[in-house]
NUMITI-618949 format. One record per residue: x, y, z of N, C-alpha, C, CB in turn; residue in three letters. Coordinates in steps of 0.1 Angstrom, whole numbers, padded with zeros to 4 digits, always signed. Atoms other than C-alpha are relative to their C-alpha. Glycine has a CB too. Example, Ala and Ser with C-alpha at 12.3 -4.5 7.8 and 13.67 -1.06 7.14 Angstrom:
residues 2
+0009-0012+0000+0123-0045+0078+0009+0012+0000-0010+0000+0012ala -0009-0011+0000+0137-0011+0071-0008+0011+0008+0004+0005-0014ser 
This chain:
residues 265
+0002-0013-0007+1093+0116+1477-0013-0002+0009-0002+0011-0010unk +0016+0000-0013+1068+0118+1506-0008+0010-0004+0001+0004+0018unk +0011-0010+0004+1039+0141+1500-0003+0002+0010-0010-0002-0008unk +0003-0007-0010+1032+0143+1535-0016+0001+0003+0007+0013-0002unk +0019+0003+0002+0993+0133+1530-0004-0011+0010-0005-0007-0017unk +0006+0011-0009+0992+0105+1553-0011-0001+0010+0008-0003+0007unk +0014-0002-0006+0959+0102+1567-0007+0008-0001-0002+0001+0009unk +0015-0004+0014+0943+0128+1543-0010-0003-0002+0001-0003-0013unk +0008+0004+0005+0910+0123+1539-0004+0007-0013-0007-0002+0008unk +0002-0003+0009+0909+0125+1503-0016-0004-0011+0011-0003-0004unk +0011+0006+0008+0876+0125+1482+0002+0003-0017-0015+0008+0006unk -0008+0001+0016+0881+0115+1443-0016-0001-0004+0014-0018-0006unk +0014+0003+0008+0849+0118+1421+0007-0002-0017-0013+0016+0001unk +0001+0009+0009+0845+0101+1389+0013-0012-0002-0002+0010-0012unk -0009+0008-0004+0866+0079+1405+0001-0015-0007-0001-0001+0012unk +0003+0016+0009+0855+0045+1384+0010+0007-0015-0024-0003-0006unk -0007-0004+0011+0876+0066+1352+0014-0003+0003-0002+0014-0003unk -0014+0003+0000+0907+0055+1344+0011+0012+0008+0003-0001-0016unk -0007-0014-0009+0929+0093+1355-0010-0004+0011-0002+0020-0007unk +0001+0001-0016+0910+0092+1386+0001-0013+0004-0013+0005+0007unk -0005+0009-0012+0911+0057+1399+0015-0001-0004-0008-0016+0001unk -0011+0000+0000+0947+0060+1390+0007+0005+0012+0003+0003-0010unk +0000-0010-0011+0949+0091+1409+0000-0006+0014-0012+0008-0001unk +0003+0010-0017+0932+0073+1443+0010-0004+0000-0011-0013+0003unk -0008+0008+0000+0957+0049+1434+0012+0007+0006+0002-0005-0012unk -0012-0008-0001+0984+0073+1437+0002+0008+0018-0002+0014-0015unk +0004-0005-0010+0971+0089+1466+0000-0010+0011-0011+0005-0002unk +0002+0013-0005+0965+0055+1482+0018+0000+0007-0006-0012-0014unk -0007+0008-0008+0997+0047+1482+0012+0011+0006+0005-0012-0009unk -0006-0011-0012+1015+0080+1500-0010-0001+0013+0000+0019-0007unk +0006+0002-0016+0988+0069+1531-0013+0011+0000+0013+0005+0013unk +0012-0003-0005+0961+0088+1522-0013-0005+0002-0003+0007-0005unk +0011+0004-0008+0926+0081+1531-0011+0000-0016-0003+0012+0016unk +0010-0001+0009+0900+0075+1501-0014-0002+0002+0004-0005-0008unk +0015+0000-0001+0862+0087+1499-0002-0002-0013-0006+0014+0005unk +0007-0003+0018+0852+0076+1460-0016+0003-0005+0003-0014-0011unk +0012-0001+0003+0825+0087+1442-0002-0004-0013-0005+0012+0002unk +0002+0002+0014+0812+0075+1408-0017-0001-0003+0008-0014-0004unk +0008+0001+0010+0780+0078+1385-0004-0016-0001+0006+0006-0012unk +0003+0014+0004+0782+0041+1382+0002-0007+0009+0005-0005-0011unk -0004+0005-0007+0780+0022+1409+0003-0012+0004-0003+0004+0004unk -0007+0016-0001+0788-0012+1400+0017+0002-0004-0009-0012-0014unk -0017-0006+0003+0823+0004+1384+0005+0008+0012+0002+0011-0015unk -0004-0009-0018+0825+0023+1422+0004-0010+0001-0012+0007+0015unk -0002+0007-0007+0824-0008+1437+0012-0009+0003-0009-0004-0003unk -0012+0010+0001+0847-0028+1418+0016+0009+0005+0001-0007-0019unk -0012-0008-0004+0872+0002+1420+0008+0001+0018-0005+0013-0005unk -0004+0003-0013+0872+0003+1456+0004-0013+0005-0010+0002+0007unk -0001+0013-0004+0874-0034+1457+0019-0002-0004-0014-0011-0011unk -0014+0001+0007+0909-0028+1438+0012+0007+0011-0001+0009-0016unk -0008-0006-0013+0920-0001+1466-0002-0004+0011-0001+0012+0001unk -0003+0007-0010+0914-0020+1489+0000+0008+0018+0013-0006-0005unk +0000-0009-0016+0919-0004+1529+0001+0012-0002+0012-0001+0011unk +0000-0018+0004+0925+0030+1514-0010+0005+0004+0000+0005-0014unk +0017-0006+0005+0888+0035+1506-0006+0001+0015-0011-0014-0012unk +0004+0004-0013+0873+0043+1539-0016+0005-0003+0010+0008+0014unk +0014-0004+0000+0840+0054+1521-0006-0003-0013+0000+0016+0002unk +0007-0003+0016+0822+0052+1486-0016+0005-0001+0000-0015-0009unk +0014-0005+0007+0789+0068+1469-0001+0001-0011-0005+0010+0003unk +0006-0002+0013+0776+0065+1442-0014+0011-0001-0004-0016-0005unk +0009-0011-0004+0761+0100+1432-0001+0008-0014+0006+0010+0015unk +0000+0000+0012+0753+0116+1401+0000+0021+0006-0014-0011-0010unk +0000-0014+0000+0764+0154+1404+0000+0010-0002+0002+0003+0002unk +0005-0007+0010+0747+0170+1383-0013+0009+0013-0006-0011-0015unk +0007-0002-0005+0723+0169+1412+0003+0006+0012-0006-0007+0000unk -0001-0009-0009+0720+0191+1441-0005-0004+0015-0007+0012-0007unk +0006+0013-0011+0700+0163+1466+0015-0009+0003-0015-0014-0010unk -0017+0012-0004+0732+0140+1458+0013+0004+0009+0011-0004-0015unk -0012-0005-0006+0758+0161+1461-0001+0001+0016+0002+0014-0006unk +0003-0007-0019+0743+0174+1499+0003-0016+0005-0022+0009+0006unk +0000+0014-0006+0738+0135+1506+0016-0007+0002-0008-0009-0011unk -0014+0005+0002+0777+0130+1495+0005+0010+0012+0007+0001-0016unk -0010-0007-0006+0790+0158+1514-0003-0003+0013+0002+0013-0004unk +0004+0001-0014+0770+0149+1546+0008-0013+0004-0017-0001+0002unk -0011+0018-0003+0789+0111+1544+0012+0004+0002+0002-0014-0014unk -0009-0008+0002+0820+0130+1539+0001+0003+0013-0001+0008-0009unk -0001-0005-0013+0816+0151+1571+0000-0009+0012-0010+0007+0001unk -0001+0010-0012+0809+0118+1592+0016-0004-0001-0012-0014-0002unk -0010+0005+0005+0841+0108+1581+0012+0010+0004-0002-0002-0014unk -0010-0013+0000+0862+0141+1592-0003+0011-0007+0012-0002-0004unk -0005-0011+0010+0857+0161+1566+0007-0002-0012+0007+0009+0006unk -0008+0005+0010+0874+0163+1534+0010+0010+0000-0006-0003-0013unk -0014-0006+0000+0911+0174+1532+0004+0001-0013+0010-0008+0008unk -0004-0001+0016+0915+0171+1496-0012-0001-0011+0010-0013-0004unk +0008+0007+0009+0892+0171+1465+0008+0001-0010-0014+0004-0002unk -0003-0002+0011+0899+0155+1435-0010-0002-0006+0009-0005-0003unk +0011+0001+0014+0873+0165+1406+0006-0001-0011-0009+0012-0004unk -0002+0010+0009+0875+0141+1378-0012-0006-0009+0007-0009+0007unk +0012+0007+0004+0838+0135+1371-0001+0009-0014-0014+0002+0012unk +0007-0005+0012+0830+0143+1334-0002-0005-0011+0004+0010-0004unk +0005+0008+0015+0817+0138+1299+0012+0003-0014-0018+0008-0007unk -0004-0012+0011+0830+0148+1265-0011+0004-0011+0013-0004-0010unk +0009-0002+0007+0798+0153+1251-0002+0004-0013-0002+0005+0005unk +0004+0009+0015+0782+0157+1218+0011+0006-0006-0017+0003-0009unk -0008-0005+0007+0805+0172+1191-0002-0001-0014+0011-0004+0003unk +0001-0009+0009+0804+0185+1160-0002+0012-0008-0003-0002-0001unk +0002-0015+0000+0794+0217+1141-0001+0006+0010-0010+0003-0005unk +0002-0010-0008+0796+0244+1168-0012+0005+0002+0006+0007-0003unk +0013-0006+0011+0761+0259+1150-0006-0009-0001+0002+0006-0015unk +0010+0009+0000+0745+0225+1151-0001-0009+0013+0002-0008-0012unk +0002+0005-0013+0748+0218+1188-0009+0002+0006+0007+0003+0007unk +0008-0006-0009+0715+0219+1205+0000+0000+0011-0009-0002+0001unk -0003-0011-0008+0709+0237+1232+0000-0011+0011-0010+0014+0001unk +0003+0012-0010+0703+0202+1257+0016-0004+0001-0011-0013-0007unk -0017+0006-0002+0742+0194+1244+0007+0010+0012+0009+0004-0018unk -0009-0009-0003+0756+0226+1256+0000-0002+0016-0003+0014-0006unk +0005+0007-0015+0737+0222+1289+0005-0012+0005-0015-0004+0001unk -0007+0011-0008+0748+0186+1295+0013+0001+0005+0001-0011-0006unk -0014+0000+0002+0780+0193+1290+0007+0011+0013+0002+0006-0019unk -0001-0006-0010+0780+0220+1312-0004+0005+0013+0001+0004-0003unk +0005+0007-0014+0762+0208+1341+0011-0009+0005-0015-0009-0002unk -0008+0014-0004+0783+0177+1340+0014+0005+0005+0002-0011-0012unk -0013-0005+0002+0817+0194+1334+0001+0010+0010+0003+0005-0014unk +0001-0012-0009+0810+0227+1351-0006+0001+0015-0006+0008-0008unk +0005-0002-0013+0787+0230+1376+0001-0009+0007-0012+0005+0002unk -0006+0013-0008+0793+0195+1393+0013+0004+0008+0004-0014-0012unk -0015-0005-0008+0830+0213+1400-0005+0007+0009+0012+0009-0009unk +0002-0011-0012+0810+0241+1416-0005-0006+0013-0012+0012-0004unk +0007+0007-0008+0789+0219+1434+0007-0005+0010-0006-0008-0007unk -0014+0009-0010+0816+0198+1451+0008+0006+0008+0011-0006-0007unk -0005-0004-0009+0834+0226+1458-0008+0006+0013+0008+0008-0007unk +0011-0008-0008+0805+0248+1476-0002-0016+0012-0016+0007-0013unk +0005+0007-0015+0799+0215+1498+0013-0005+0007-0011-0015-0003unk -0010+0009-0008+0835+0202+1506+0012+0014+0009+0010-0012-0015unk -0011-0012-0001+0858+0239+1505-0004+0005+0012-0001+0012-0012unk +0004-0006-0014+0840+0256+1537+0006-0008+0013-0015+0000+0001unk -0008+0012-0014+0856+0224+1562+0013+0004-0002-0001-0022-0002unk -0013-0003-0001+0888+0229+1548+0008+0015+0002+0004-0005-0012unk -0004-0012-0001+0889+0265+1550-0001+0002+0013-0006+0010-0008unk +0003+0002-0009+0876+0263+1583+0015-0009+0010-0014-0005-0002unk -0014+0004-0003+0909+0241+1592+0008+0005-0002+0004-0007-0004unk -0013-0011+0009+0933+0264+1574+0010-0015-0004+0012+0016+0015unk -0008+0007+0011+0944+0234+1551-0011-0006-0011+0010-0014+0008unk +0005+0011+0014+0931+0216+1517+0005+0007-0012-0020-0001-0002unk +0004+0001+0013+0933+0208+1485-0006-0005-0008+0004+0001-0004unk +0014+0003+0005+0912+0210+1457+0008-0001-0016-0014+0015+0003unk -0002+0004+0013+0923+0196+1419-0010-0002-0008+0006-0009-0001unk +0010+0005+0010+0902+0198+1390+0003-0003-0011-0008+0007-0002unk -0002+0010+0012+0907+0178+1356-0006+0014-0008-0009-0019-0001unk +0005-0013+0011+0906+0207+1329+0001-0004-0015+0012+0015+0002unk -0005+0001+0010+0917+0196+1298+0003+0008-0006-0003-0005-0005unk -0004-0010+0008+0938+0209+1269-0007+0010-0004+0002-0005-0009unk +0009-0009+0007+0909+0221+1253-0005+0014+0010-0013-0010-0005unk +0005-0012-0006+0902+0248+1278+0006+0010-0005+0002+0000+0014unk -0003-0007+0003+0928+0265+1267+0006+0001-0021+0006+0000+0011unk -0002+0008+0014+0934+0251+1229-0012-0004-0007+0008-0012+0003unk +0014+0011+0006+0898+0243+1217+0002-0002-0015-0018+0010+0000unk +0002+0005+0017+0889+0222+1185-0017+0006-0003+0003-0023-0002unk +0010+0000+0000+0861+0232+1168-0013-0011+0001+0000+0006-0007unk +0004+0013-0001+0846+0198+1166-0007-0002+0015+0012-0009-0002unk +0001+0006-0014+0845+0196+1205-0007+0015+0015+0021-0008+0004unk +0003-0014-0007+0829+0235+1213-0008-0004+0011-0008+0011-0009unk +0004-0001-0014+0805+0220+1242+0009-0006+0012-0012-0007+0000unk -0009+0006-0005+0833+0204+1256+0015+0008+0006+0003-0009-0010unk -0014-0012-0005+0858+0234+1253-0004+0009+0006+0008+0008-0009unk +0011-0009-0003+0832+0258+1265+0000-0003+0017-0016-0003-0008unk +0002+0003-0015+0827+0238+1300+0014-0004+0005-0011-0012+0003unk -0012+0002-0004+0864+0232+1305+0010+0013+0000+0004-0010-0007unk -0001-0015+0000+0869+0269+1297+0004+0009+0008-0009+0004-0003unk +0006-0006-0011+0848+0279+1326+0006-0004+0010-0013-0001+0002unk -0005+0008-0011+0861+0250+1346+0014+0009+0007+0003-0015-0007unk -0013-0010-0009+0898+0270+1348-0004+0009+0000+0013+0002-0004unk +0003-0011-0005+0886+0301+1352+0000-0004+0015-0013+0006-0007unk +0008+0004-0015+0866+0286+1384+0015-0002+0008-0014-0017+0001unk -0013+0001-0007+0901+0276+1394+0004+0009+0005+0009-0004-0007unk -0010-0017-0005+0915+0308+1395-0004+0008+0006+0004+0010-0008unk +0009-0007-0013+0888+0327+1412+0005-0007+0010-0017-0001+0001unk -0002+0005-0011+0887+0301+1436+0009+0001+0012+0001-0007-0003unk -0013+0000-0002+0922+0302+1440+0005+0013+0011+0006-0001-0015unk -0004-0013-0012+0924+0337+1456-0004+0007+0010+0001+0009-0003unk +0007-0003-0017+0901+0339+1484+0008-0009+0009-0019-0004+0002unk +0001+0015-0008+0908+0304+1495+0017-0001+0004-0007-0017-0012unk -0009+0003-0004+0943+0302+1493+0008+0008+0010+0004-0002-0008unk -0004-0007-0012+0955+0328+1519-0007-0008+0011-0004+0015-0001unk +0010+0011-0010+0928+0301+1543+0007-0010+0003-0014-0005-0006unk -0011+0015+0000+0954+0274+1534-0008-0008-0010+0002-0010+0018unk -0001+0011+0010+0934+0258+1506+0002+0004-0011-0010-0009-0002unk +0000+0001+0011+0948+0256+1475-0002-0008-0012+0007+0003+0000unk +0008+0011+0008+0935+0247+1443+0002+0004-0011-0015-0003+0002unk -0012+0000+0013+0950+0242+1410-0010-0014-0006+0022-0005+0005unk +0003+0011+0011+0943+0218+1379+0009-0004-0006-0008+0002-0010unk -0005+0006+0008+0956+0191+1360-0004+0001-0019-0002-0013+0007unk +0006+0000+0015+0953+0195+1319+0008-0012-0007+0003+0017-0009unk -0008+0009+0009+0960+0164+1303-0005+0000-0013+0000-0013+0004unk +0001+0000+0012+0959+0156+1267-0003-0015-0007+0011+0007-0005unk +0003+0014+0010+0946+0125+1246+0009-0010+0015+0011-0001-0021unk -0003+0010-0012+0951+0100+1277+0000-0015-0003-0009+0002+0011unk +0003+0018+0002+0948+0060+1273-0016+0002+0013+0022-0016+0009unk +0012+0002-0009+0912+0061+1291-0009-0005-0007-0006+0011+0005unk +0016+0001+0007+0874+0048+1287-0001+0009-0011-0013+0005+0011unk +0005-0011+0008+0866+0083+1270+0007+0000-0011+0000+0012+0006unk -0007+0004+0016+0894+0081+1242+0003-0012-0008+0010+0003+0000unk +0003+0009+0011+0890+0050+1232-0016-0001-0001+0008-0015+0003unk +0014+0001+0010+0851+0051+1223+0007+0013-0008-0019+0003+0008unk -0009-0007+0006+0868+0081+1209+0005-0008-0014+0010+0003+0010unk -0009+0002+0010+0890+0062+1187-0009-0013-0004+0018-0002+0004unk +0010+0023+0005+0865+0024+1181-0005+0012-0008-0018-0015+0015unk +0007-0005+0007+0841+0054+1169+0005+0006-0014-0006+0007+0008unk -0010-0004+0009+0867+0068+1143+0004-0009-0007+0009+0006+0005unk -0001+0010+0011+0878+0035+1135-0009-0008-0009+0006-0007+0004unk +0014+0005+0010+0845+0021+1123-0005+0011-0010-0014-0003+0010unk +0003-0006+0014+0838+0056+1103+0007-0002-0012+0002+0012+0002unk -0006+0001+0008+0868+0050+1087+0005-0013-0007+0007+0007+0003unk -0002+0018-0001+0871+0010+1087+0016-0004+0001-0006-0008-0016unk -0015+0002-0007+0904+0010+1100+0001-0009+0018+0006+0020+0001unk -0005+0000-0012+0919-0004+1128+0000+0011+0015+0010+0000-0006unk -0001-0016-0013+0918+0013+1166+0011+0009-0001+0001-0005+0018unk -0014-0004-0005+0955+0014+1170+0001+0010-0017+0013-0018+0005unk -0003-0013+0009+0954+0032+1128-0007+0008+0002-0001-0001-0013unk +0011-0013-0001+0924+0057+1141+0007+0010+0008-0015-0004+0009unk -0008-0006-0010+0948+0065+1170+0010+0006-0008+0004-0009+0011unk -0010-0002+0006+0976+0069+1147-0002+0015-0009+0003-0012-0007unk +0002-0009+0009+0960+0092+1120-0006+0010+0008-0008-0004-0011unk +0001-0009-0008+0944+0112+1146+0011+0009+0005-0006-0004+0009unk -0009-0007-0009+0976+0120+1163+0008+0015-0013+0013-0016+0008unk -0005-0008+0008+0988+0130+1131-0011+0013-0007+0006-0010-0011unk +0005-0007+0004+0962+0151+1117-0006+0008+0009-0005-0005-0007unk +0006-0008-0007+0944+0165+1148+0010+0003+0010-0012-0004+0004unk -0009-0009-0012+0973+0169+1174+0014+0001-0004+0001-0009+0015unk -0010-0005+0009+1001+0180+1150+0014+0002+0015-0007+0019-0009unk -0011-0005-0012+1024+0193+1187-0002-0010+0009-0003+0014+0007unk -0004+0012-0010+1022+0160+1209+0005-0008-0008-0010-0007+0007unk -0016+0005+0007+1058+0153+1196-0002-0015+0006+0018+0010+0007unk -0008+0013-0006+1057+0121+1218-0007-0014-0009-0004-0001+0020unk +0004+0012+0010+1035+0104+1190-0007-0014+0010+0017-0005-0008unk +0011+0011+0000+1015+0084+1213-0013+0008+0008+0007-0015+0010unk +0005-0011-0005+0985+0090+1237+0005-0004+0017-0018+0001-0004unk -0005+0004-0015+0996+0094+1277-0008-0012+0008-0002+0013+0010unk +0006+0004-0007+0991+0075+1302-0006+0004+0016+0006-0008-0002unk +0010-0003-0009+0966+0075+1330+0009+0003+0017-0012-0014+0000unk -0006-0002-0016+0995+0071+1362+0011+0013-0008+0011-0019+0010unk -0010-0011+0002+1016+0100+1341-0007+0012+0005+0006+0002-0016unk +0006-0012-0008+0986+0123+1350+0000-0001+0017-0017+0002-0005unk +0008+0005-0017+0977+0108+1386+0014+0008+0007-0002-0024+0006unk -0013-0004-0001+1015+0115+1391+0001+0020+0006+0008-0004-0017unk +0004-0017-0005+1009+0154+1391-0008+0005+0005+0000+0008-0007unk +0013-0007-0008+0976+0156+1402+0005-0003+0019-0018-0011-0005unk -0003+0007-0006+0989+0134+1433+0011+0009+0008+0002-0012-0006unk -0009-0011-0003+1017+0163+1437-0006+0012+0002+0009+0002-0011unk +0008-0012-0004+0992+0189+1439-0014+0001+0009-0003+0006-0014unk +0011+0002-0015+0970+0176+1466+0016-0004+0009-0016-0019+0000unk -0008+0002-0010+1002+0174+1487+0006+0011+0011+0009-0006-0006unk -0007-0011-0008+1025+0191+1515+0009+0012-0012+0012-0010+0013unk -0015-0005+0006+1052+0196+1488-0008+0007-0014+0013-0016-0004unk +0006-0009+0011+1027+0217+1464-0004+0009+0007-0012-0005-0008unk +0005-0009-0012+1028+0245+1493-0004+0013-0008+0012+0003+0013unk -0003-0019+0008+1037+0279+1465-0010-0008-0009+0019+0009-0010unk +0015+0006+0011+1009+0259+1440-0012+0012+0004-0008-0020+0006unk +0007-0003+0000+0985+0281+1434-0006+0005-0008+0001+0003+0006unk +0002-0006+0008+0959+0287+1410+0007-0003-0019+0004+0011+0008unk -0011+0004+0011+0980+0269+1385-0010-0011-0011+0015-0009+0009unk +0010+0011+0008+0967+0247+1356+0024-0013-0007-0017+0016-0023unk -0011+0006+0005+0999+0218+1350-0003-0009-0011+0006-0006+0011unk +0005+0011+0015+1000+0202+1315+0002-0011+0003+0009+0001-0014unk -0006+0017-0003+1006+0166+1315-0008-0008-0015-0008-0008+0019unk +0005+0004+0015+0998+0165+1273+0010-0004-0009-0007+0011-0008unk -0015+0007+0011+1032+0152+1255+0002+0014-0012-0006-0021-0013unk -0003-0016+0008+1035+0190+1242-0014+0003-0010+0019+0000-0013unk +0012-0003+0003+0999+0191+1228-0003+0015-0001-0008-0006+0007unk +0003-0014+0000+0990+0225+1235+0013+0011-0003-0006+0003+0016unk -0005+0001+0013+1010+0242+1209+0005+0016+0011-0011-0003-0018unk -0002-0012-0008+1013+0281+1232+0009-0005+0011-0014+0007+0005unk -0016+0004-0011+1041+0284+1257-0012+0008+0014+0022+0014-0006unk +0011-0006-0012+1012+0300+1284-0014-0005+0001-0003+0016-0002unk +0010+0009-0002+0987+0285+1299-0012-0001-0004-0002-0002+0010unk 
């Protein structure tokens, strides 16, 4: 299927992560145009090095900050502008007790997770509205709408994150940009496997048995018994930065192997 993105200039943040450089990937290869950004900029580098002509930009920018961000969005603007964002930059920060989270956790977590989305959007959304086209995808996870207690700074800033979606969603999209999120669930990424090494050393098991007893004991409704993979999300995110996601709006699309256990979003 064509998506109709061809010469898109798309900007992907936390683009060194497995779901997003997949994503790019995905994007890449319907002809759009890739700006990446990553936190780490020896894993930027190589990633661009992988997409090859796509990439018509990279920065490494940590956007949490409010100096970077402006510095990113001004490279951006030399560049056209941005026609698409995908936000993908985040943590899963600390976890445990709910009541034994200090207050530095909650904050990281929702600097990183949260306001970094605001951030990106407030510098990239005004070009595209100003065009009367874009879109804007943000990485929400299950837990926004499904939280574990284990993972409260984590469900808290992904919470907020769709909310922000949906506001967003109803000024902007009468302008022509729409903006919607992906919610995936237990993914094959960086983040879930320290995830699962750290589980298998508590329990001196095996990765591939940490993964296993997890699935069974903490995600009881991802029937598909494994964890997804990274091009099954890119796949829909990649559909919702396109022509052919025109009635999209405001939407959050699962992509968790039936994880989130409610029939509403």
């Amino acid at each position: 299927m064509d998506l109709q993105i061809t010469g898109r200039l798309a900007v992907v943040t936390g683009a060194a992560g497995g779901i997003a450089r997949a994503t790019a990937k995905a994007l890449a290869t319907e002809g759009a145009h890739l700006f990446l950004t990553d936190v780490d900029a020896d894993k930027l580098s190589a990633c661009a090095r992988e997409l090859g002509e796509a990439v018509v930009g990279t920065r490494a920018a940590d956007l949490t900050s409010d100096t970077d961000v402006a510095a990113l969005a001004d490279e951006v603007a030399g560049k056209g502008g941005a026609d698409i964002l995908v936000h993908m930059a985040g943590i899963t920060g600390a976890k445990g007790d709910p009541l034994d989270m200090e207050y530095d956790d909650w904050f990281a977590c929702w600097n990183t997770n949260f306001m970094s989305g605001v951030r990106m959007a407030r510098a990239l959304v005004p070009h595209m509205a100003a065009q009367g086209w874009g879109r804007v995808v943000f990485t929400v996870s299950e837990n926004a709408v499904q939280p574990y207690p284990d993972e409260a700074v984590y469900n808290a800033s992904k919470a907020a994150l769709l909310s922000f979606v949906k506001a967003l969603s109803q000024p902007y999209g009468p302008k022509g940009v729409l903006v919607n999120a992906v919610m995936p669930a237990f993914i094959e990424s960086p983040m879930t496997d320290g995830m699962m090494e750290k589980r298998a050393a508590a329990r001196g098991v095996s990765k591939e048995d940490a993964i296993q007893t997890f699935l069974a004991e903490e995600r009881p409704y991802l029937t598909l018994g494994r964890r997804g993979k990274a091009d099954e999300v890119a796949v829909a995110a990649a559909m919702l930065c396109s022509e052919r996601a025109s009635f999209t709006n405001g939407s959050a699309w699962r992509v968790d192997g039936g994880a989130v256990a409610a029939i509403n979003t």
